[in-house]
ROVOSE-680132 format. One line per 3 residues: number of its first residue (from 0); their letters; for each residue x, y, z of C-alpha. Coordinates in nm, 4 decimals. Layout:
<nodes>
NUM = A = X,Y,Z | ... $
</nodes>
This chain:
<nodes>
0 = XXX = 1.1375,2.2652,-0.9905 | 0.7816,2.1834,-1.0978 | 0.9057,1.9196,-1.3064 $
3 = XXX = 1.0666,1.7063,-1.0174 | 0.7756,1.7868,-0.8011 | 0.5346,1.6472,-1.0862 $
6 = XXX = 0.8217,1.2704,-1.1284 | 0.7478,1.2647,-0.7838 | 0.3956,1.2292,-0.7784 $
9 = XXX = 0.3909,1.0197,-1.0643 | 0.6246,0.7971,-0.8888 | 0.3981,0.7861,-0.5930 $
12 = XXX = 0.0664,0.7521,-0.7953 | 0.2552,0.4168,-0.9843 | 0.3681,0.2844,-0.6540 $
15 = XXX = 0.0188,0.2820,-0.4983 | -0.1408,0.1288,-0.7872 | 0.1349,-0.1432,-0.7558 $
18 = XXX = 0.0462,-0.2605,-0.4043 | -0.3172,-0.2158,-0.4653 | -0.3043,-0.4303,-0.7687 $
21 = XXX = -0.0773,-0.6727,-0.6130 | -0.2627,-0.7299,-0.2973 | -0.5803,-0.7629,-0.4990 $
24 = XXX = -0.4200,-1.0469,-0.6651 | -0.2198,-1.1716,-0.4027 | -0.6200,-1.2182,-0.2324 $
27 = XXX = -0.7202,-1.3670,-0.5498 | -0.4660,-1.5983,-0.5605 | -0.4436,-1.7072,-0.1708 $
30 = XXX = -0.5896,-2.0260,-0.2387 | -0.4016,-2.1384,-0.5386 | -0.0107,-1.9992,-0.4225 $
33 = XXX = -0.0692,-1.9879,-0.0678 | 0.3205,-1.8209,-0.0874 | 0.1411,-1.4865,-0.1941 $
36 = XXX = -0.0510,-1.4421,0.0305 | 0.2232,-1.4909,0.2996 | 0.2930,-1.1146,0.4596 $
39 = XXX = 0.2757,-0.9034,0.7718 | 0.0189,-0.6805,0.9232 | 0.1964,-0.3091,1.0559 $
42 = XXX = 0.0244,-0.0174,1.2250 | -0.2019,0.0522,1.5384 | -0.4980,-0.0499,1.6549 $
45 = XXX = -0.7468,0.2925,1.6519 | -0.7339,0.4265,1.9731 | -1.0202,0.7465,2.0946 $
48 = XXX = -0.9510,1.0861,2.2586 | -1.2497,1.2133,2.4173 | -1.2286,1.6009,2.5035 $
51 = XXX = -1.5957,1.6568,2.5674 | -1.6828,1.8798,2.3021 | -1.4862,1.6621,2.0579 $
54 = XXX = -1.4017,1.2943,1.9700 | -1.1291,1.1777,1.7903 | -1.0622,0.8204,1.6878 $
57 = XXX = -0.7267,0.7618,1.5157 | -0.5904,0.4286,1.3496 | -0.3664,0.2830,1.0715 $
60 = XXX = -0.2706,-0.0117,0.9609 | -0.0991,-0.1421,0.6949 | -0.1099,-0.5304,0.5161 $
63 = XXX = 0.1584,-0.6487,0.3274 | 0.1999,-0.9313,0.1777 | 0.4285,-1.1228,-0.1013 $
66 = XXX = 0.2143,-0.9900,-0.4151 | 0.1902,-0.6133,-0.2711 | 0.5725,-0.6240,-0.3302 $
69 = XXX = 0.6030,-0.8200,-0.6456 | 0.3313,-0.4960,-0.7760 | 0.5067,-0.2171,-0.6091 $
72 = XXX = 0.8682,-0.3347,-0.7931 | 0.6633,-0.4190,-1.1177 | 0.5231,-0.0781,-1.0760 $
75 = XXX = 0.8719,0.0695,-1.0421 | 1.0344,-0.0922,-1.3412 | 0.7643,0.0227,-1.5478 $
78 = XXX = 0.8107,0.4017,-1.3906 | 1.1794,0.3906,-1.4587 | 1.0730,0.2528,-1.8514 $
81 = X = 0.8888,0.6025,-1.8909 $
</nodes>
C-alpha cells in the first residue's frame, strides 16, 4: 500500500514540475512563438470574510497556457519511462 501511495506522489511531484517548467518557457518564449503563450486563465477572484475577530481572504487561480501542457505530457512520458 505504501508503495502506490509513494507512485502517486511521484506522479504528482513530475506533473507540477511539468507545468512549472513549461509555463516558464512558454513566458520565455511569448515573443518568439506567440502560439505558446496562447492559454486560459481559471479560478476566482479572492474574495474576504470579515467575522470581527477574524479575516479571511480566499483566492485561486490558475494560468494555462500551450507550453504548461506540452511540460505536463513531457513530464508524464518521462514518469511512465521510470
Amino acid at each position: 500500500m505504501v508503495r502506490k501511495s509513494a507512485n502517486t506522489l511521484v506522479l504528482v511531484i513530475f506533473l507540477l514540475i511539468g507545468l512549472v517548467i513549461g509555463s516558464f518557457i512558454g513566458d520565455l518564449l511569448s515573443g518568439t512563438i506567440d502560439l505558446l503563450s496562447f492559454g486560459k486563465t481559471i479560478g476566482f477572484d479572492p474574495f474576504t470574510l470579515d467575522l470581527v475577530f477574524l479575516k479571511l481572504t480566499l483566492g485561486l487561480e490558475f494560468t494555462i497556457n500551450l507550453a504548461s501542457i506540452l511540460g505536463l505530457l513531457l513530464a508524464l512520458m518521462i514518469y511512465k519511462k521510470i
